[in-house]
Every structure is written in structure tokens, then in C-alpha cells.
C-alpha positions as CSV (number, residue, x, y, z in Angstrom):
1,X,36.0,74.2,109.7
2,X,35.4,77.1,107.4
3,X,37.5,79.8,106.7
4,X,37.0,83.3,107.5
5,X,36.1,86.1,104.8
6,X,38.8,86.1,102.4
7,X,37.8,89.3,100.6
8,X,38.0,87.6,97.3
9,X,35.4,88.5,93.9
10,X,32.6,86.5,93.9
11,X,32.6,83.7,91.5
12,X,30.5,84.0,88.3
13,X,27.0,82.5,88.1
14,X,25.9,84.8,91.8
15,X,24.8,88.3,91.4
16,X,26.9,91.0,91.6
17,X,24.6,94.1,93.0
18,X,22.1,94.5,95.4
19,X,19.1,94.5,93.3
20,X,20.2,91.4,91.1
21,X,20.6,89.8,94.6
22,X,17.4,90.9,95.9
23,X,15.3,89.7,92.9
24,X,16.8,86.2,92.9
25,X,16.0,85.7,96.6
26,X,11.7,87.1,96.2
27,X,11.4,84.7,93.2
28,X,12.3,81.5,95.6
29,X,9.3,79.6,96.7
30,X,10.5,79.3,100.5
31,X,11.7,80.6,103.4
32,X,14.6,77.4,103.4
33,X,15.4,78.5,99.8
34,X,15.9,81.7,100.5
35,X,17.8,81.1,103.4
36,X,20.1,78.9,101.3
37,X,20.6,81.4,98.7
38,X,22.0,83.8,101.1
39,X,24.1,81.4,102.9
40,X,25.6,80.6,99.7
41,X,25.9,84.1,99.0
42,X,27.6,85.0,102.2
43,X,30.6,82.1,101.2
44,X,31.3,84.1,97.4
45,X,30.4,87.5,98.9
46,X,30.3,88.2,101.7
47,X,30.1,92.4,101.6
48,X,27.0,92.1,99.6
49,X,25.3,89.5,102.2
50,X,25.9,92.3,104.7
51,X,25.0,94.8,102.8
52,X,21.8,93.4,101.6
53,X,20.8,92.5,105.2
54,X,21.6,95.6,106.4
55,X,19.5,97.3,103.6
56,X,16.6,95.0,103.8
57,X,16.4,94.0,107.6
58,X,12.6,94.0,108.0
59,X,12.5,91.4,105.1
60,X,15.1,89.6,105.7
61,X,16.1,88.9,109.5
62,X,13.3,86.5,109.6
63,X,15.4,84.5,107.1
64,X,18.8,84.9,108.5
65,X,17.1,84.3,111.8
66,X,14.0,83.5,113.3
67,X,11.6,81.8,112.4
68,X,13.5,80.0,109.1
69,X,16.9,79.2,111.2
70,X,15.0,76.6,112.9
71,X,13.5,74.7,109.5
72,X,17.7,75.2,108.6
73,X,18.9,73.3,111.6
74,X,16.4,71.1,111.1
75,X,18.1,70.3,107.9
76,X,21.4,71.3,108.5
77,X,23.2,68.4,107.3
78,X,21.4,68.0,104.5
79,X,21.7,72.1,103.2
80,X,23.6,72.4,99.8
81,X,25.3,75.7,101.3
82,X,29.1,75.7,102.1
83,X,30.1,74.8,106.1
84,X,30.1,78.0,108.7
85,X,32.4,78.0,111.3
86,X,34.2,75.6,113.8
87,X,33.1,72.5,114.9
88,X,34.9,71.2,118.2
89,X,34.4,67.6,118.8
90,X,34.5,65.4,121.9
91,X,37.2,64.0,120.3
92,X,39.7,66.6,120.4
93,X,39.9,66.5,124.4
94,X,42.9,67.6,125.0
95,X,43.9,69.2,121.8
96,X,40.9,72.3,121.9
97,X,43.1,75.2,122.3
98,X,45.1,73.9,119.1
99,X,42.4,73.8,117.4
100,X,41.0,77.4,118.3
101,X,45.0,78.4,117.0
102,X,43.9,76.7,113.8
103,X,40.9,79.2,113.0
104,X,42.9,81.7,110.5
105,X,42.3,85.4,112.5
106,X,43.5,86.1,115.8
107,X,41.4,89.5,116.0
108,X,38.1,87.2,117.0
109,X,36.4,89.5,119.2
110,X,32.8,87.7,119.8
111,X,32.4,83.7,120.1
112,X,29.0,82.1,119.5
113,X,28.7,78.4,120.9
114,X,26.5,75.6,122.0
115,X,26.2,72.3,122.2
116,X,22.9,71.7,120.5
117,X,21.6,70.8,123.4
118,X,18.2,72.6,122.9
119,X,17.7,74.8,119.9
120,X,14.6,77.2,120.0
121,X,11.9,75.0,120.8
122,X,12.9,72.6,118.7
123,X,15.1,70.3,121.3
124,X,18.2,68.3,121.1
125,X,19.5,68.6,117.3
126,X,23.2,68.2,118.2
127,X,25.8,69.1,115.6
128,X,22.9,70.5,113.5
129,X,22.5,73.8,116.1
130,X,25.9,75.4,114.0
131,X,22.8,77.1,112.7
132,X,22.1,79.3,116.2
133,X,25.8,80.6,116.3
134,X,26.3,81.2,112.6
135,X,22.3,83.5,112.7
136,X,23.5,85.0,115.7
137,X,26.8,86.6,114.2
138,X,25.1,87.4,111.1
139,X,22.9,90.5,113.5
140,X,26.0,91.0,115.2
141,X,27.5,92.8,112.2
142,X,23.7,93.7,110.7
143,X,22.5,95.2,114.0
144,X,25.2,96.1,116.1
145,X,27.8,96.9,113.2
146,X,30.5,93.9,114.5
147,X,33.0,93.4,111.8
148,X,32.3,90.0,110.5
149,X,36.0,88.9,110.5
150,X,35.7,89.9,114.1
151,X,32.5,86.8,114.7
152,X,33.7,82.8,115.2
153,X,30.5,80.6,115.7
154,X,31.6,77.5,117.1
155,X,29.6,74.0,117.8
156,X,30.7,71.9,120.9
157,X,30.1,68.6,119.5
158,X,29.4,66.6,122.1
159,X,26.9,63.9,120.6
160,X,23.2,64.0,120.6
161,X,20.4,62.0,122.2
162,X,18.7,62.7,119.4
163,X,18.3,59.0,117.7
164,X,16.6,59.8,114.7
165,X,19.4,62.3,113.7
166,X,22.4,60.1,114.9
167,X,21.3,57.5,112.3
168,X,20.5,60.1,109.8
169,X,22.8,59.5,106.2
170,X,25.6,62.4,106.2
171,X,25.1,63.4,109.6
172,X,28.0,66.2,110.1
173,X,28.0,65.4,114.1
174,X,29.4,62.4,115.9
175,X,26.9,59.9,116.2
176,X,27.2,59.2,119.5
177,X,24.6,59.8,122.9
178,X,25.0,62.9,125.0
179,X,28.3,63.7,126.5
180,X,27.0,63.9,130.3
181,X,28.2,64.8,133.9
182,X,31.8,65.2,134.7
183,X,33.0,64.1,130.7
184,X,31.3,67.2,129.5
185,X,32.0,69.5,132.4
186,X,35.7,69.0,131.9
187,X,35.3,69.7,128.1
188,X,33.5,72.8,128.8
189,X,36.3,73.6,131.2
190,X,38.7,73.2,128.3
191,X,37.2,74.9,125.5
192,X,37.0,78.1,128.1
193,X,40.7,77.9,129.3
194,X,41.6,77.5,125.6
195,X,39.0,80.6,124.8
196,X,40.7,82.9,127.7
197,X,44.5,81.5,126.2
198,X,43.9,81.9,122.4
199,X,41.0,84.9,121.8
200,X,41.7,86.3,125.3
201,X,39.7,89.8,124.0
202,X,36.7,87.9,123.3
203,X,33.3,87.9,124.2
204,X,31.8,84.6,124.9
205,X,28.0,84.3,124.2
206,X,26.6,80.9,125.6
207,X,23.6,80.0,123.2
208,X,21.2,77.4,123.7
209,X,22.7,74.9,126.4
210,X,19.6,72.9,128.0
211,X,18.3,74.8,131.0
212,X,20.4,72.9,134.1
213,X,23.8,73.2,132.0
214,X,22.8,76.8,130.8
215,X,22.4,78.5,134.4
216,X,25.0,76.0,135.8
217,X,27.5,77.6,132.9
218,X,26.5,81.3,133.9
219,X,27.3,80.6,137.3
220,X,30.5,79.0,136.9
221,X,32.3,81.8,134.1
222,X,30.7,85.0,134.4
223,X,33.2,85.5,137.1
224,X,35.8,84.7,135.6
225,X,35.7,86.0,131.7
226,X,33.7,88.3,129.7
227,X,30.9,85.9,128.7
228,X,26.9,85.6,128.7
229,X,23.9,83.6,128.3
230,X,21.8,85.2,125.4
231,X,18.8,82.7,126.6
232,X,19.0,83.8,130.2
233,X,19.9,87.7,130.2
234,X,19.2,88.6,126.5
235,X,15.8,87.7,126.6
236,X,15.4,88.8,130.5
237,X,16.1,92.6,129.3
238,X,14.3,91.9,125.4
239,X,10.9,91.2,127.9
240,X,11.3,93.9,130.5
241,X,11.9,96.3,127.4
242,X,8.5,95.1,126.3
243,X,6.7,95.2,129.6
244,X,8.1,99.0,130.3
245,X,6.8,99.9,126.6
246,X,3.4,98.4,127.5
247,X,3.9,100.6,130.4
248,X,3.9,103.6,128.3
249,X,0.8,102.8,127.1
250,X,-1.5,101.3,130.5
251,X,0.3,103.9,132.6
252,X,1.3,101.2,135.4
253,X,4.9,101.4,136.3
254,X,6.4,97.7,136.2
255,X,6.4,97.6,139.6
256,X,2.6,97.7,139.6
257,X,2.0,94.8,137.2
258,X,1.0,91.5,138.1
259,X,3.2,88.5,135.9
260,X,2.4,85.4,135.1
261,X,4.9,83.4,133.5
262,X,4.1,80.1,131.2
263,X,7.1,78.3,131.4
264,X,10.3,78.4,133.3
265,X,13.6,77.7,131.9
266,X,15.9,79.7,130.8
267,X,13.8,82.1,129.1
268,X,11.2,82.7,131.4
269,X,13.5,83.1,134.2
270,X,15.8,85.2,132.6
271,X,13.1,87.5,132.0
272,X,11.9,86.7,135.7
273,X,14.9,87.4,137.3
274,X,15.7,90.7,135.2
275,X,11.9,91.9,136.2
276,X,13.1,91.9,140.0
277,X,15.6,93.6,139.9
278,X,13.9,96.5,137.3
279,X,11.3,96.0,140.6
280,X,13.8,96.9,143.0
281,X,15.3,99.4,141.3
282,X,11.9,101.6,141.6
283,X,11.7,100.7,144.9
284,X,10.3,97.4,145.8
285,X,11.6,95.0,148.6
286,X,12.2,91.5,147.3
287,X,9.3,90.3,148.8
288,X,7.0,92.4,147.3
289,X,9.1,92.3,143.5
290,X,8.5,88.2,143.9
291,X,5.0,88.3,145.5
292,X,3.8,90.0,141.8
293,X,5.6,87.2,140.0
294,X,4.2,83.4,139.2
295,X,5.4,81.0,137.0
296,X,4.1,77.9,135.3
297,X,5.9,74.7,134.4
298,X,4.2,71.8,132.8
299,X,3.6,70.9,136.1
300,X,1.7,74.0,137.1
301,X,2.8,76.3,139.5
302,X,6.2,76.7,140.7
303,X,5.4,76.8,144.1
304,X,7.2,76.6,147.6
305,X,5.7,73.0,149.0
306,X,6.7,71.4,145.6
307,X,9.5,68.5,145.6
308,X,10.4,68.5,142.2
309,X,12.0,71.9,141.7
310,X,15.4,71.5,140.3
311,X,17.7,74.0,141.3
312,X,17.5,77.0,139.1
313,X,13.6,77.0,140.0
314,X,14.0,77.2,143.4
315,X,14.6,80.6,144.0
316,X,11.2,82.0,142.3
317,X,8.6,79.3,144.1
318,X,6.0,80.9,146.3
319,X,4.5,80.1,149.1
320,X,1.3,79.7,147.5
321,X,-1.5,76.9,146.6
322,X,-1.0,74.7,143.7
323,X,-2.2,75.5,140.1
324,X,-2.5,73.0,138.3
325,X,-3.6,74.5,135.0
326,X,-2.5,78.0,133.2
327,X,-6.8,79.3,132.7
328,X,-6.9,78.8,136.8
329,X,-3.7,80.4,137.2
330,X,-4.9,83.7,134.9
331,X,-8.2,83.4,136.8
332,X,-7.0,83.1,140.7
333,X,-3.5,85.2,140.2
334,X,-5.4,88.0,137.9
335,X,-2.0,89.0,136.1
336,X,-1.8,92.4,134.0
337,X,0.8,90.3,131.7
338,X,1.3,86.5,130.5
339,X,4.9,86.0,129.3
340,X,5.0,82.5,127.6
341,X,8.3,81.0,127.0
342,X,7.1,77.6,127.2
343,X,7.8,75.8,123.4
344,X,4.1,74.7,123.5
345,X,2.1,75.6,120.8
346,X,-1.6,76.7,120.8
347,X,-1.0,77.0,125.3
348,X,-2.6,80.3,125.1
349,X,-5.7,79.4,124.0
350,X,-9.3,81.4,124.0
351,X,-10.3,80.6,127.6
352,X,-6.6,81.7,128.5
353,X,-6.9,85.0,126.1
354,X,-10.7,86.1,127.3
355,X,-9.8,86.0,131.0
356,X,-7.1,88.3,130.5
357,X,-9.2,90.5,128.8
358,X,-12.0,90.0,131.5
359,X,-9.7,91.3,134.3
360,X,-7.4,94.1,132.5
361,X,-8.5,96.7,130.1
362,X,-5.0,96.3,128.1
363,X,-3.9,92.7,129.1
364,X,-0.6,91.9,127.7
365,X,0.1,89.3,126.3
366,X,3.7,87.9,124.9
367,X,4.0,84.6,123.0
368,X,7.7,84.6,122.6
369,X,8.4,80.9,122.1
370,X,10.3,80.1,118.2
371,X,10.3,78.9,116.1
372,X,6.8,80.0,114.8
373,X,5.0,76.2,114.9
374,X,6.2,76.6,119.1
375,X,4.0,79.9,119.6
376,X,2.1,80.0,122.4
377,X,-0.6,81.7,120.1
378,X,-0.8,84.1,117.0
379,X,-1.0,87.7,116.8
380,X,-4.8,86.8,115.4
381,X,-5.6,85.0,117.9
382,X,-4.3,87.4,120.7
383,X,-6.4,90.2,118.9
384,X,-9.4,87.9,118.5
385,X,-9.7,86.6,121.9
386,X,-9.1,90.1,123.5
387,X,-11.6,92.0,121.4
388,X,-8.5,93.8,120.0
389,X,-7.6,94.9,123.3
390,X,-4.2,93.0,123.8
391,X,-1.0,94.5,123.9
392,X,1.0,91.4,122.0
393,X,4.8,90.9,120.8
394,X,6.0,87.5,119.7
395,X,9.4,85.7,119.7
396,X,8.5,85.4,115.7
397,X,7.3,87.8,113.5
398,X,3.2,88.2,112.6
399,X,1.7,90.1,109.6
400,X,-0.7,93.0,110.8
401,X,-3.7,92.1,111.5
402,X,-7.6,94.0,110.7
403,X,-9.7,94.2,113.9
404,X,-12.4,96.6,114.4
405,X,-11.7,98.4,111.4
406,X,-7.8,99.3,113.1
407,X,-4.9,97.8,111.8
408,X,-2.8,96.2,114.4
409,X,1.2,95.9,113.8
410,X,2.3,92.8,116.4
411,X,5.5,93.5,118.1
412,X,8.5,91.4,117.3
413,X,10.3,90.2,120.9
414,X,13.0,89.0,119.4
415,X,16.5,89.3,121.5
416,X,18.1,90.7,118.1
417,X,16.8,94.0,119.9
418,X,19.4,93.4,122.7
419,X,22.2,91.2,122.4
420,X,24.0,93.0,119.2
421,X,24.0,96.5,121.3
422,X,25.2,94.8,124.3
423,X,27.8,93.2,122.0
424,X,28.8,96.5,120.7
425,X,28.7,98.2,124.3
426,X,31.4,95.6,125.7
427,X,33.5,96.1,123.0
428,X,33.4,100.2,122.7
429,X,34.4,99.8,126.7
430,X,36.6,97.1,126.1
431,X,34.3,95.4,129.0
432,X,36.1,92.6,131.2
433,X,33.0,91.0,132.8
434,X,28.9,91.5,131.7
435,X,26.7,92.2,134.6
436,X,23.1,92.3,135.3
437,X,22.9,95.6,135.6
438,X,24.0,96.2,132.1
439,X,21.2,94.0,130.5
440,X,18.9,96.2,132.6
441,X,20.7,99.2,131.2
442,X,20.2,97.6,127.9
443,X,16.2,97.1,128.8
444,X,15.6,100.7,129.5
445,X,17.5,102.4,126.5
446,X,16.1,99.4,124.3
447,X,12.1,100.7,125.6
448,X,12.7,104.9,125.3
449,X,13.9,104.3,121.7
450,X,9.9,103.6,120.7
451,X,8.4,106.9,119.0
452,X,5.0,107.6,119.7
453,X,3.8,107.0,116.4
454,X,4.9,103.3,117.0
455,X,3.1,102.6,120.1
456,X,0.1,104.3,118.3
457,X,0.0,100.7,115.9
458,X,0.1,99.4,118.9
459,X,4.1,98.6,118.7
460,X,5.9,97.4,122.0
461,X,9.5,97.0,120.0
462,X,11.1,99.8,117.3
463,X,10.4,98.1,113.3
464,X,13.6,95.9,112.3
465,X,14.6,99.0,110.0
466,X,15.9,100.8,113.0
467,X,18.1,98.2,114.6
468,X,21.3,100.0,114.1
469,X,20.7,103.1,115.9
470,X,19.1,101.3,118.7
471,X,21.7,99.0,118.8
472,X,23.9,101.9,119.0
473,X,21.6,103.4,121.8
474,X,21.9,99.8,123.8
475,X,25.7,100.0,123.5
476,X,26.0,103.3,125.4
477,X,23.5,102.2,127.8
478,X,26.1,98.8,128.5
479,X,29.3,101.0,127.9
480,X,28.3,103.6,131.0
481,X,27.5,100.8,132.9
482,X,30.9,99.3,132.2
483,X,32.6,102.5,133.2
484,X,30.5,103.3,136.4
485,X,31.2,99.5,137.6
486,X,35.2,100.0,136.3
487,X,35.0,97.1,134.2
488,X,36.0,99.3,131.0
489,X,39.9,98.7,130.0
490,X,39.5,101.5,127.1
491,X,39.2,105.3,127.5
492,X,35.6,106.4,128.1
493,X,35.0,108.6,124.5
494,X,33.2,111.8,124.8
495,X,29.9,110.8,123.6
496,X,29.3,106.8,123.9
497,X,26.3,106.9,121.5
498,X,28.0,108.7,118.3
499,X,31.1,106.5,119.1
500,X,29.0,103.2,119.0
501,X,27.7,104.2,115.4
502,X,30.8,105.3,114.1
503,X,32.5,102.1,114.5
504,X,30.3,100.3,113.0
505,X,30.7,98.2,110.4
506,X,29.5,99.4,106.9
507,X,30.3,96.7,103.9
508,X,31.1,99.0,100.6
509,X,29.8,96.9,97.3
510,X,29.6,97.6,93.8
511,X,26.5,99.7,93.0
């Protein structure tokens, strides 16, 4: 376990101002190094870490987070940085809640935690994941103006079926197989009741649970506690925010698009589920909402007469023919968009691209798989293959690219765009459950904060340097939600959006 902020000087030997700071970090070689640098920077300073990231979001988000947190959980036992956060082991069954009382703050207002269980695209790296929680806080108090002292990331360490890491030297997890079934049930059960008992004003953020433990968690708490799934209904409301932007630009209401969805897990059905009920909201039945929705597994299509449909699935199969592969699919189905959230890289290849562009004027087309290596193409590639016609956002960020003599900015889908706001709306309502409808909410104010001028470079997200205000825009969107459901425990202020920004967090450093 690692302390919170103490507030102390910075030691000497780290720079002291922004610019010293800024100039160490562009002469490292890497991404990793970089990412190093600032982590040891947030353990001696942590005002200037914030107020560097804050400054300097479009450059360096994609260090603190996507794509470079997943080369640092990759190495995470192995990074020379000082240890973030609080690891709970299978081992302290029985004892969780007095370890939570052993973290030093009692104001925690927002828990990240996981169990490793599947990290980006990158699988089961166990212990190793502390990286997801620890990125995730970081744009808590970056985008959404959080206090840091307010953010605990915790790791469930429940052991990993990951061999290769169990037997790797200094491994900082226990080196043991998967905690399964009813032994890791009851520890979830634990670590909640100690959650609700010890940080009872806390939001709980589920991050990065494999798919049947991640819906089966939703299910079981939401209910019961202020909690989320970031996977499931951040990235749900982070894609209908970019299909109702690309709507702005084709002119078809989302009701009127056609979806095809490469993968379904957590992300492709959170998006799935959260394009419904948009659907029904402008007036759809249920039937028609699912009839313009198809998903893909690495099976093919997830349809009705199939006998291999875990649970979660079950509820989007169609009554339709099989599919066996994702071209045929694009081909017979003719969608207006292709969501991929399938970890496989290189699936939306040029056959895949061109007949989207064969059958829509402005296909879209959203690779949103991290890390980078997982993309399910590149912004070149979705340019090239369309004749520059594509309307493209990736779960990673792309450098512009030339086509046709245009310059073509690819939209970042990254769920930074969503889950800080809705953080900050639960708080400024003092929220006591999270609903659906709020991550809609969140959707729409999230799409009517892009300008003009940005869907003109062919933007479907706002740039990175404008994540506070729409973060603050996100949070009045969740916070009126909160209200009109009476789930808010604070008084409603007068003006939700100029509250959200004014209690955010601004780190003061030396100039």
C-alpha cells in the first residue's frame, strides 16, 4: 500500500516548475519512459503532476493513459516508479474492511478496482492491472477536477492464470491460479460490504473484470450502492456520443442507422445496449431498436438458433441466418456504422473498409479496441480504404492524416470523454445509485459540446484540450438526471454547469 498525497516539497534532483518538468519528459526516448518519469513525479509532487497534465492534456493523456498504460502493466512489476495504491489480497478474507480502515483518508470519494482479470486487450495480467485504477484516477482529477486525495485505486488480488507472469522474478501479485466460482464471489461480496461500511460516500467504478464476472457484478450492486462498470456503460455512452456526432454530419438520426458490431463483450454491448435505449428514446419499439443492430463474436453472428451464447449475449441474438465472417456480415447486413471492440488487430481490413464505402456515402467506422497493437485498423487505413470518405474515431489516438490533398484529424473514442463528468455529476448531486439513463444523459451533452469547426476536420469527439469544460457539461447532464430520478442527497445549485467547474480541482505550483 501506498500512501496518499502528503503535501510535502519535492525532494531535490526532480524539477521544480512546469517547464523544467516538461523538457525532461520530450527528451525521453519512450512512451514507458515518459510514463515512468511522471509516475515518479506524481510520488515527490504531486501538484505539479496535476498541473502539468492538466496544462498539457493533448500530449500527455496518451501517457498517463491509453495507449502507454498498457506497455506499463505489461511491465508493472518490473517499473522503477514508487507503488500506487491498495492491493487487497485473497489472503486477507476476512480481514478487507480492516484493511480499507488502514488506507490513511477517510474523505475517499471515488474507488477504482479490478481484479486483472482482462486489461484492455491485453488479457489476464493479474496484480499487474494496478495500472488501470491508478490511469483512471489520474483523469478523474485532470478531466473532471476530482481532488486527488479524494481517488483510492485498489487491485483485488485474486491470482492470475496468467503462467508466464506467476513465475515472473519480483512478481508483486500472489502467484497463484485464478480465484474462481463461489471463493471469489464471496470475496467480492466482502470487499463491497467493507466498501459501503468504511468509504460509505464513495463511488465504486468496476474496471476491467472479464466479461461474465463484469455484467454478473453490474447486476448484483448497482442496486444496492452507487457503483458502475466503466467497460459496460462508459464506453456504451463514449460510442453513442460518437454515432450522434456522425449524425451531425450524414444527417441520419440514430434511429435510422444500421450497426454492426465486431465483438461482443463488455464493450460492444455496453455500447449496444446504450444505442437501444437512445433508439427508444426517439421513438422506436424494441423490435425495431434491435432489428438495426448485429453483432459479431469470433464465432460470427450472434444469432437466435446459436447454442453457445453465454448469458449476457443472449438478449441481443436475432433471429437471423448465420454469418460466419465480418466482410459477409458488412455485405448482407449493409450497416451505416462498424463499431469494433473486438481486441483483434488488423479485423477491419480493406475488403471490410471498401464495402462500407461501397454501400454508404460516409460509412463510419470506429476501431476502438486498446491498446494501439489491438486496433481493429488505423486511421490510415480507414482513410485509405474509404477514399477518404470514413467518418473514424479510435479507442487510441492517431496522428492526422493527408488524403486527397485534406487533412484528416481521427477522433479519439476514448471513455476519458465520459466517465470523469459522470464522476463529477454524482458527486455535485451527492448521487446514491448510477442509472442508465444518466450515461445516456452523459452521451448527449458529451456530442452537442463538438463546435462546428471540429466536425469540419472531420472530428467526432471535442480535442483533449477541452476535457474540463465538457466534463463539466457531462456532470450537469448526470446531476439533472440524479435530481429528476430523486437519487440526489445534496441541494440542487442554481446552475449545475457553473457549479461542476467551480469545484474543481485546480493544483497551485510554484511558477
Amino acid at each position: 500500500m501506498m500512501s496518499p498525497h502528503d503535501g510535502g516539497a519535492p525532494p531535490p534532483g526532480l524539477a521544480l516548475n512546469q517547464e523544467q518538468a516538461l523538457a525532461s519528459l520530450r527528451a525521453l526516448a519512450t512512451p514507458l519512459e515518459r510514463y515512468v518519469q511522471l509516475a515518479r513525479l506524481h510520488g515527490e509532487d504531486y501538484r505539479l503532476f496535476y498541473r502539468l497534465l492538466i496544462d498539457h492534456l493533448e500530449e500527455l493523456m496518451p501517457v498517463v493513459y491509453t495507449p502507454t498504460v498498457g506497455d506499463a502493466c505489461l511491465a508493472w512489476s518490473r517499473l522503477p516508479a514508487r507503488p500506487r495504491g491498495l492491493y487487497v489480497s485473497r489472503r486477507d478474507r476476512g480481514r478487507i474492511a480492516e484493511v480499507l480502515r488502514g488506507w490513511p483518508r477517510r474523505d475517499v470519494g471515488f474507488i477504482v478496482v479490478t481484479d486483472g482479470g482482462r486489461i484492455l486487450g491485453l488479457g489476464d495480467l493479474g496484480a499487474n492491472g494496478m495500472g488501470i485504477p491508478v490511469g483512471k484516477l489520474a483523469l478523474y482529477t485532470a478531466c473532471g477536477g476530482v481532488a486527488p486525495q479524494a481517488c483510492l485505486p485498489v487491485m483485488l488480488d485474486v491470482g492470475t492464470d496468467n503462467e508466464a507472469l506467476r513465475g515472473e522474478p519480483g512478481y508483486l501479485g500472489v502467484p497463484e491460479s485464478r480465484l474462481k466460482g463461489e471463493g471469489w464471489d464471496a470475496l467480492l461480496e466482502e470487499f463491497v460490504a467493507a466498501v459501503e461500511a468504511v468509504f460509505p460516500q464513495a463511488v465504486l467504478q468496476f474496471e476491467d473484470f472479464n466479461n461474465a464476472c463484469a455484467f454478473a457484478l453490474l447486476e448484483r450492486y448497482r442496486g444496492r450502492l452507487c457503483c458502475f462498470n466503466d467497460d459496460i456503460q462508459g464506453t456504451g455512452a463514449m460510442g453513442v456520443a460518437g454515432l450522434l456526432a456522425a449524425g451531425r454530419i450524414t444527417g441520419r438520426k440514430l434511429g435510422e442507422q444500421r450497426l454492426l458490431f465486431a465483438g461482443a463483450g463488455e464493450a460492444g454491448l455496453g455500447i449496444g445496449a446504450t444505442v437501444l435505449a437512445a433508439m427508444r428514446e426517439e421513438g422506436l419499439s424494441e423490435a425495431q431498436a434491435r432489428e438495426r443492430c448485429l453483432f459479431m463474436d469470433s464465432r460470427g453472428a450472434v444469432v437466435s438458433g446459436r447454442q453457445d451464447l453465454v448469458a449476457h449475449k443472449r438478449p441481443f441474438a436475432r433471429p437471423r441466418a448465420p454469418i460466419g465472417e465480418l466482410a459477409a456480415a458488412v455485405e448482407i447486413f449493409r450497416p451505416t456504422a462498424l463499431i469494433g471492440a473486438s481486441a483483434q488487430a488488423g479485423l477491419f481490413g480493406e475488403r471490410v473498409l471498401s464495402a462500407m464505402s461501397q454501400v454508404n456515402e460516409r460509412p463510419v467506422v470506429f476501431a476502438l479496441s486498446n491498446p494501439t497493437s489491438k486496433s481493429e485498423c488505423t486511421a490510415e487505413q480507414a482513410y485509405r480504404w474509404t477514399g477518404g470518405r470514413a467518418l473514424f474515431a479510435s479507442g487510441s489516438p492517431f496522428a492526422p492524416v493527408e488524403v486527397n490533398a485534406r487533412t484528416l484529424v481521427p477522433a479519439q473514442g476514448n471513455n476519458a470523454w465520459i466517465f470523469p463528468g459522470v464522476g463529477l455529476g454524482l458527486a455535485l448531486s451527492g448521487a446514491r445509485r448510477v442509472t442508465d439513463q444518466m450515461f445516456l444523459a452523459a452521451a448527449q451533452a458529451l456530442a452537442a459540446q463538438l463546435r462546428a469547426d471540429e466536425i469540419a476536420q472531420g472530428r467526432l469527439f471535442p480535442p483533449a484540450a477541452r476535457l474540463r469544460p465538457v466534463a463539466a457539461a457531462v456532470a450537469a447532464a448526470v446531476a439533472a438526471v440524479a435530481y429528476e430520478q430523486a437519487h440526489a442527497t445534496r441541494p440542487r445549485p442554481r446552475d449545475l454547469y457553473a457549479a461542476a467547474l467551480a469545484g474543481m480541482y485546480e493544483p497551485k505550483v510554484a511558477a
